[in-house]
Structures are given as structure tokens and as C-alpha cells.
C-alpha positions as CSV (number, residue, x, y, z in Angstrom):
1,X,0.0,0.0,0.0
2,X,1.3,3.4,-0.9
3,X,1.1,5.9,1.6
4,X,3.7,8.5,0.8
5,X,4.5,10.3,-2.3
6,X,6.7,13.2,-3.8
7,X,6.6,14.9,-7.0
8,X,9.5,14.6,-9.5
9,X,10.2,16.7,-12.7
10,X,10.0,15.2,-16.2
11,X,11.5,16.8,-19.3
12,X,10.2,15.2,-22.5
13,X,10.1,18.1,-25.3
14,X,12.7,20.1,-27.4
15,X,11.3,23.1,-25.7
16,X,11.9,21.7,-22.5
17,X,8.1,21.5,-21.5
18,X,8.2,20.1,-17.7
19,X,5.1,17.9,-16.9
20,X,4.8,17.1,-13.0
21,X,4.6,13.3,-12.6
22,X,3.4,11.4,-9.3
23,X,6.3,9.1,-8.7
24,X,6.1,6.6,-5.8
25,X,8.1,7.5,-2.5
26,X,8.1,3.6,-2.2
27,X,10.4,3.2,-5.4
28,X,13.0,5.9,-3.5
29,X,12.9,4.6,-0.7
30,X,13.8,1.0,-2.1
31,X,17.2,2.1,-3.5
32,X,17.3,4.8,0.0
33,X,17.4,2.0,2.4
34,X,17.8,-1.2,0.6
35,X,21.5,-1.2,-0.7
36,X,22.3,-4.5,-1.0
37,X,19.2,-5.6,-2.8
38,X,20.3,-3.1,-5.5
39,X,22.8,-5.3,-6.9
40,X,20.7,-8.3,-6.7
41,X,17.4,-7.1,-8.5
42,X,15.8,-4.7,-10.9
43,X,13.9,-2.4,-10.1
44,X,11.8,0.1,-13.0
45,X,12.6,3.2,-13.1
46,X,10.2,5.2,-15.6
47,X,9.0,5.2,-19.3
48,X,8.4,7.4,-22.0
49,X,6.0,6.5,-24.8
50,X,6.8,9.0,-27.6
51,X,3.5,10.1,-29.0
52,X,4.9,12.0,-32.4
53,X,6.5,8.9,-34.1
54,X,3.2,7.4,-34.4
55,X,1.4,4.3,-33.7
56,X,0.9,0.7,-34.8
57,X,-2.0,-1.8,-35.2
58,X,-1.5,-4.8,-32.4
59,X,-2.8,-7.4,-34.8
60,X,-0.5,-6.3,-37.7
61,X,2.7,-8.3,-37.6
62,X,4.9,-5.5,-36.4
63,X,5.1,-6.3,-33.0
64,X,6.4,-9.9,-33.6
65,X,9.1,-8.6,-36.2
66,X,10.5,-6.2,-33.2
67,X,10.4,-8.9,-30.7
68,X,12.4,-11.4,-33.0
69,X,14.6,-9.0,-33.7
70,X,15.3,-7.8,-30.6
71,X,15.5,-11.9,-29.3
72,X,18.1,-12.4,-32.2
73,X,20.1,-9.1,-30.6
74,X,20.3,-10.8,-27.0
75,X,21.1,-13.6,-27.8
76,X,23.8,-12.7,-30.4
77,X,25.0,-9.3,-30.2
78,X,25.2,-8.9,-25.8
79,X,28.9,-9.6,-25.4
80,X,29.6,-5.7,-24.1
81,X,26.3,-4.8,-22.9
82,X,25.4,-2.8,-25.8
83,X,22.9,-3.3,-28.5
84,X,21.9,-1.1,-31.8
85,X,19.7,-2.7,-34.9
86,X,17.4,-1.8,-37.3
87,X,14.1,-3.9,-38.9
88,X,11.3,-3.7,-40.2
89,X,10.7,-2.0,-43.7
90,X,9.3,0.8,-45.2
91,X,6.7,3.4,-43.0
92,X,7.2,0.3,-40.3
93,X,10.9,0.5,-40.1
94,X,11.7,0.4,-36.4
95,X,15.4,1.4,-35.2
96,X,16.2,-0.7,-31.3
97,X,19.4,0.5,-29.1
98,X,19.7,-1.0,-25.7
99,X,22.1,-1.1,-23.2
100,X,23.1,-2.4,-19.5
101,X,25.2,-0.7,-16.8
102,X,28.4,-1.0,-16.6
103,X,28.3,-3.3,-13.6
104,X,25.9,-5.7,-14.5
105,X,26.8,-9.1,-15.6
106,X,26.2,-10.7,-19.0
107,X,22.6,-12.3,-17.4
108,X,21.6,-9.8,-15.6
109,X,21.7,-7.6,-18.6
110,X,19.9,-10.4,-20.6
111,X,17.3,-10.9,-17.8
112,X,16.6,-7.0,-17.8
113,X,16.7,-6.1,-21.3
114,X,13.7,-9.4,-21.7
115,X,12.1,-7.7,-19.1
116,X,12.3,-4.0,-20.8
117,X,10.5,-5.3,-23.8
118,X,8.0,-7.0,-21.5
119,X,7.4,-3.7,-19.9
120,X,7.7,-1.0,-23.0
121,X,4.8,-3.2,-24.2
122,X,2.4,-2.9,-21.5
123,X,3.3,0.9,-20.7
124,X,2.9,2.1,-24.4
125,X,1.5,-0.7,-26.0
126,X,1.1,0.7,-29.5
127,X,3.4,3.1,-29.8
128,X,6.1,3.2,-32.3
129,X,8.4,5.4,-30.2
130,X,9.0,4.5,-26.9
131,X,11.6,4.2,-24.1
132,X,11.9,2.3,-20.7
133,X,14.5,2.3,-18.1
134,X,15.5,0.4,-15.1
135,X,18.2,-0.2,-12.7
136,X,19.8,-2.2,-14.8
137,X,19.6,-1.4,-18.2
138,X,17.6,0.6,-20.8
139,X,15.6,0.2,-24.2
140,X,14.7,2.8,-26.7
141,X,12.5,1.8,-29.7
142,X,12.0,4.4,-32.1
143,X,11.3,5.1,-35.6
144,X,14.0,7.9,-36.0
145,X,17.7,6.8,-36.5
146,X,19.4,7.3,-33.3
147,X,23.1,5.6,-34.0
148,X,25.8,7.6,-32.8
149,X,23.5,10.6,-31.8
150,X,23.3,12.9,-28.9
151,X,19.7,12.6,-27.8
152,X,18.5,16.4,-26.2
153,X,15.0,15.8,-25.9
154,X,14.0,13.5,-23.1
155,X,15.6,13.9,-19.4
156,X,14.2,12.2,-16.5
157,X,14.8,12.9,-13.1
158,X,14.7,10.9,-10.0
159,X,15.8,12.3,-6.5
160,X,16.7,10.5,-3.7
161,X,13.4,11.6,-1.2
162,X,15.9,12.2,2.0
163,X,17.2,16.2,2.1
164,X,21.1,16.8,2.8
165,X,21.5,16.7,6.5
166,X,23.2,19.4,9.0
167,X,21.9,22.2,6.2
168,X,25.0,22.7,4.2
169,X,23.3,22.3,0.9
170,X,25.5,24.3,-1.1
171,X,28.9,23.2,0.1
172,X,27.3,19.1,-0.8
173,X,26.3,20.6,-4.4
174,X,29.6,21.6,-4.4
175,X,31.5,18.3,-4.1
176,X,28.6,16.7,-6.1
177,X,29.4,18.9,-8.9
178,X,33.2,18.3,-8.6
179,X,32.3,14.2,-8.5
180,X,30.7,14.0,-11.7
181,X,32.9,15.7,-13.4
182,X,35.6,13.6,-11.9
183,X,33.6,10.8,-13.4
184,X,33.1,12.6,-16.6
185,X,37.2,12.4,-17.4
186,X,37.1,8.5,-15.9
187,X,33.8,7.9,-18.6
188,X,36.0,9.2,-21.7
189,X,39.6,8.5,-20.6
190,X,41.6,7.8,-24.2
191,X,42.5,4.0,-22.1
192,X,39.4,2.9,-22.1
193,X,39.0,0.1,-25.0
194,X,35.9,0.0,-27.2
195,X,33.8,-3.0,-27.5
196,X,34.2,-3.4,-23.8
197,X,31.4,-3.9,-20.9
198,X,32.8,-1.1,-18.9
199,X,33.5,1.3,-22.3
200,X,32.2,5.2,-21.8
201,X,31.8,3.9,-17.9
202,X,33.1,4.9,-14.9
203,X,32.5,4.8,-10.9
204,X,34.0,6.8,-8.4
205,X,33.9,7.6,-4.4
206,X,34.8,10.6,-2.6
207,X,35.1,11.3,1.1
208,X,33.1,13.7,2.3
209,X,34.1,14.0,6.3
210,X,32.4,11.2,7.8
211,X,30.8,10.1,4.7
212,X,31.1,8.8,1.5
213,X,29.7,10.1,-1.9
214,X,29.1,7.2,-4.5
215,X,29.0,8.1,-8.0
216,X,28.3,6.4,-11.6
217,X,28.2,7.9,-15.1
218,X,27.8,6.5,-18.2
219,X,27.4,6.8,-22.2
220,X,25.7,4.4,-24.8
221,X,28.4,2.9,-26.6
222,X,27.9,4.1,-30.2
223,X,28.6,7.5,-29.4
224,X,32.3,9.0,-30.0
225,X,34.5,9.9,-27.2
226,X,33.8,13.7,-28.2
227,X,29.9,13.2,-28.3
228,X,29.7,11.3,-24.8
229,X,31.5,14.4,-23.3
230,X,29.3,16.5,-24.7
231,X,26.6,14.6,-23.7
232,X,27.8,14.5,-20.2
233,X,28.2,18.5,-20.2
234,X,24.2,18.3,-20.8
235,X,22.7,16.0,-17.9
236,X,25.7,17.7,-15.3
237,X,23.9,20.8,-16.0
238,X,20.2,19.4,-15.0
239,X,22.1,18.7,-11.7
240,X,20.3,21.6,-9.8
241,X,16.7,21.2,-11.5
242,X,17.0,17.3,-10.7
243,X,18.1,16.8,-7.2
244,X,19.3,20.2,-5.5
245,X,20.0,19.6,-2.0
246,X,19.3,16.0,-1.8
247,X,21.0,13.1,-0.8
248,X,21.1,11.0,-4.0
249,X,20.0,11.7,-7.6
250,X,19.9,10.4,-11.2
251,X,19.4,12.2,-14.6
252,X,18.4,9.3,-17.2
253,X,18.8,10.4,-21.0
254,X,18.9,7.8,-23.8
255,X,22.4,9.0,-24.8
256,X,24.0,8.8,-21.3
257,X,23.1,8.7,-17.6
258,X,24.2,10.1,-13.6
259,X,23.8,9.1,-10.5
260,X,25.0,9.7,-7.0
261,X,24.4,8.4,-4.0
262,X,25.5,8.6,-0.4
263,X,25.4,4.9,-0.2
264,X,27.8,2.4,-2.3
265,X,25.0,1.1,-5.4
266,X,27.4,-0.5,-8.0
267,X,29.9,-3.2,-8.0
268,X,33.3,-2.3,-7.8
């Protein structure tokens, strides 16, 4: 039973319209005080269904084409974590890219990205554009051509619910600032090897007195090293319109990802 809640901000236009969303306390407070079920399940996040790309009819054969293709790309094409394809044909032509964190191992990443499609389809079950996300992984379904592009349209934003204790809110937006950056350089270090699980990744800790901030950044894999800094620059500056003052936040973009967290939430 839900008895809490807290509004989070979602941006989903070009023009940056924001549109409140009701988002569950009980999902926040599952990644707030539960840290070692975090690298043992998979929690959703959120979903977008992408109204302007249009929509398809559920007894045409489109939806069994994705899912084979898709099926044929997990099982084939999941060695790094990373998947891009196309299919379909003519005004049905669909365009897939998926990928897993960093951390999570070749099954888990299978087990989530199965569960994605599971999901997109009962969140937006006819539309042609679509993304979902959770803990684990992500999947973006679109009818636009998305390889090696910097996606500046859709942000999410998740918070963690508790505020930054002892009321020294700038000084932690500070160090949180100076963190991601820090992860930022890790993510598109020129020793990092393509076609690798942990490729445009990178996790990071920093002391903070008697605490520890936890931090994890990330890019989809077909961008370039140039593009996934760029895209970095772009979800480090929704840091203060996604979680100022709190103790843990996330910006989720289909191009690359944040988070932070004053709790350890990846494995090392």
C-alpha cells in the first residue's frame, strides 16, 4: 500500500516543456534503504511513450518482427552490454538501441533487457516510439535513427526523497558537482577500449568528512569519445533542476546517464 509520495520533474520536449509526474516514495525509498538488494534485483525506473513517431496496429505483424529482432540481438549481439539494430521495412521501419550498466553481468543484462520489452509493451503498448528504463539497463525503440546521436530531448529525473542533513546544501552541491565531473574524465579517458562492458563507464567515491559520496556515469556505446562528453556536459547541468539539496540523484537520457548516491549502489 502506498502511503507516501513526492513529486518529480520530467523533461520530454525540445522546448523543455516540464510535466509534473506522481512518482512513488516507495520506489526511492527502495534504492534509499535497501543497498544490497540493489545489486541483486531490478527495479523500473520510468517510461516514455513518444506520442509524435506514431502508432501501430497490435494485430499487424509489427510487433512480432521487433520482438524477433530484438531476441536475435540478446542472444547474439550482448557480449559488451550494448545493442543497436534496425528492422522492419518501409513506414514500419523500427530502429532498437539497448544497453546495460556497466556493472551488471552478462545475465543480468539479458534478464533486464527481456524484461524492458516485456514492460515498453504494456506501458505504451502501441506506440512506435517508446523508451523504458530500469536499474539495470535501458531500451529505446524508435522510428528515427538514433546511431551515434546525442539525444536532447528527453531527461528524467529521479531524487533520492531524504534532504542533505546538518543544512549545508551548497557546500554538498559543491562536491557533487566536482564528483561527476571527476567521473566525466574517468567515462572518456583515451585507455578505455571500445567493445568493452565497462566502455564510456566509470564509478567513483569521494570522502566527504564522515561520509562517503558514491558516483556512476555513463554513455551508450555508439557514441564517440567527443559526443559522450558533450553529452555529459548536458545531464551535469540538470544537476540543480534534478536533485538540489538531496542526498542522491539520477538524470536518465537515452544518450548517457548520472547518478550519486551517499550509499555504495554499483559493483566495484
Amino acid at each position: 500500500m502506498v502511503r507516501n509520495a513526492k513529486y518529480l520533474t520530467l523533461d520530454i520536449s525540445s522546448s523543455s516543456l516540464s510535466i509534473s509526474i506522481l512518482a512513488v516514495v516507495a520506489l526511492q525509498l527502495h534504492f534509499i534503504h535497501s543497498v544490497l538488494s540493489l545489486n541483486q534485483t531490478n527495479s523500473y525506473l520510468q517510461h516514455i511513450c513518444i506520442k509524435g513517431e506514431g502508432t501501430y496496429n497490435q494485430e499487424s505483424s509489427y510487433e512480432s518482427q521487433l520482438k524477433r529482432h530484438l531476441d536475435y540481438s540478446i542472444n547474439n549481439y550482448l557480449d559488451y552490454g550494448f545493442i543497436h539494430g534496425v528492422g522492419g521495412e518501409g513506414p514500419n521501419t523500427f530502429y532498437i538501441k539497448a544497453q546495460c550498466r556497466g556493472d551488471a553481468s552478462e545475465s543480468e543484462c539479458r534478464s533486464c533487457l527481456v524484461t524492458a520489452f516485456s514492460g515498453i509493451l504494456r506501458k505504451c503498448p502501441n506506440n512506435k516510439g517508446r523508451i523504458i528504463w530500469y536499474d539495470n539497463c535501458f531500451l529505446y525503440i524508435s522510428t528515427v535513427y538514433t546511431y551515434q546521436k546525442i539525444d536532447y530531448k528527453h531527461y528524467l529525473y529521479l531524487h533520492n526523497a531524504k534532504d542533505v542533513s546538518g543544512g549545508n546544501t551548497k557546500l554538498f552541491n559543491k562536491n557533487t558537482r566536482a564528483l561527476l565531473y571527476k567521473l566525466k574524465e574517468k567515462a572518456i579517458r583515451k585507455e578505455q577500449k571500445p567493445y568493452t562492458r565497462d566502455y564510456l563507464y566509470a564509478t567513483a567515491e569521494e570522502s566527504l568528512g564522515t561520509m562517503k559520496l558514491y558516483g556512476m556515469m555513463q554513455c551508450t556505446q555508439d557514441l564517440s569519445v567527443k559526443n559522450c562528453s558533450v553529452c555529459l556536459d548536458s545531464v551535469i547541468a540538470k544537476l540543480p533542476k534534478c536533485c538540489n539539496g538531496k542526498q542522491g540523484g539520477r538524470v536518465l537520457n537515452p544518450s548517457c546517464t548520472f547518478r550519486f548516491e551517499l550509499y555504495p549502489f554499483v559493483r566495484t
